[in-house]
N, C-alpha and C positions, 0 to 999 in steps of 0.2 A: 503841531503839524509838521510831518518828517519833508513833507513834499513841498511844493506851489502849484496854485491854479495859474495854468499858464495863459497870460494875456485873455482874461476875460476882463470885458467890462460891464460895470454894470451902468444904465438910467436909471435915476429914483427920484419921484417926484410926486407932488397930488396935483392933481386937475380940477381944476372948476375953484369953486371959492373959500372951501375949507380952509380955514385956518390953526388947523389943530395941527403941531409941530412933534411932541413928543414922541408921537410912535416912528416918522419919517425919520428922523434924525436917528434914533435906534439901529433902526435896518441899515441908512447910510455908515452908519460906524458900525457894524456889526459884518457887514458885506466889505468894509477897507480891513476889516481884523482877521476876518479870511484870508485875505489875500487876493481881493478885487480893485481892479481901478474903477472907482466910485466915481459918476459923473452925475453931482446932486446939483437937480435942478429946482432945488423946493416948491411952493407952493405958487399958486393961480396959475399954473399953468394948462395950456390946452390939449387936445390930442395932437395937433399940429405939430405944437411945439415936442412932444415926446415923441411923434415918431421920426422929427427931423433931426432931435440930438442924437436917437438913436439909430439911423440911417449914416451920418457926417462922424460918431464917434464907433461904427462899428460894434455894437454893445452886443451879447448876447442874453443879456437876463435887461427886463423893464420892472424896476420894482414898485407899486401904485399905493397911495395911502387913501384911505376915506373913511372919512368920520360921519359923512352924510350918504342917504342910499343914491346919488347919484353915479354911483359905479354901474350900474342897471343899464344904464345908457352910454356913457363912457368906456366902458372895458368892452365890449362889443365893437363899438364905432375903432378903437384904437388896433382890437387886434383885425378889424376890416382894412385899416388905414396901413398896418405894417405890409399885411399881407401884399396890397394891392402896389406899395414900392418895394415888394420883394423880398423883404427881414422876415422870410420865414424860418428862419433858422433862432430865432430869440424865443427865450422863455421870459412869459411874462406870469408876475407873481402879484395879486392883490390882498392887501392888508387892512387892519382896521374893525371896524364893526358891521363885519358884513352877516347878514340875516343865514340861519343856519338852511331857510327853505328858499336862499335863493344860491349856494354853494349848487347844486348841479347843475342848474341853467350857466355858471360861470367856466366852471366842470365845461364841459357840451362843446362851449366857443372854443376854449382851448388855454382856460387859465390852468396853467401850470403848477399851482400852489396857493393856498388859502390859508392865512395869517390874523389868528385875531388878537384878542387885546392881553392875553396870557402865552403870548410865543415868546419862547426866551431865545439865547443868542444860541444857546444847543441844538433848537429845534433846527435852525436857519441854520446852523453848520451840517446837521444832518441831512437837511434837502439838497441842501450845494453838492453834499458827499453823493446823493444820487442823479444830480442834475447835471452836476461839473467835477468829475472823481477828478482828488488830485495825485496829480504826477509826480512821481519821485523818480531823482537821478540813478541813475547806473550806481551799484555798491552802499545806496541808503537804505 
């Protein structure tokens, strides 16, 4: 990378009670190897709690894990909750095993990115390249 993503940060976290770690921790190292400030809140957390890290640390990417289809309910309520304290400016990204007939309902709300169990760290530097182009100095 010639450049830096200047001063993004990212939230990444699962909600509700999944306990499935491997894909979470992936994206969180995968999103600091970019070049983000990664503010991992791992797992049982609520929508509460994700949109007030991400409201107090200024983030502009939420990035969500689920192993279970409780994202149906969760990614909705969460991009309602940003919205309504104002983080409209954050790209939020869901990952994990999410059903391929329910990717346009996620589509619709306003998920920015759909990550499943064979995304590698290229895919995720490609998205950032369209979501967060990075910057290069004067003469790079």
């Amino acid at each position: 990378m010639s450049g830096h993503r200047e001063n993004i940060k990212a939230v990444v976290a699962k909600i509700g009670l999944d306990g499935h770690y491997r894909g979470v921790k992936f994206v969180a190292r995968t999103l600091a190897d970019e070049g983000l400030e990664v503010v991992y809140l791992g797992a049982n957390q609520t929508v509460e709690d994700v949109v007030d890290a991400t409201v107090q640390e200024d983030a502009r990417l939420v990035a969500l894990s689920f192993l279970s289809p409780d994202y149906r309910q969760h990614v909705p309520e969460l991009l309602g909750a940003l919205s309504a304290a104002g983080a409209t400016n954050v790209v939020v990204v869901v990952g994990g095993l999410i059903a391929d007939n329910d990717r346009p309902a996620l589509e619709q709300v306003g998920v920015g990115g759909i990550f499943g169990p064979t995304t590698t760290a290229a895919d995720i530097g490609r998205f950032l390249d369209d979501a967060f182009p990075v910057v290069t100095a004067p003469g790079d």
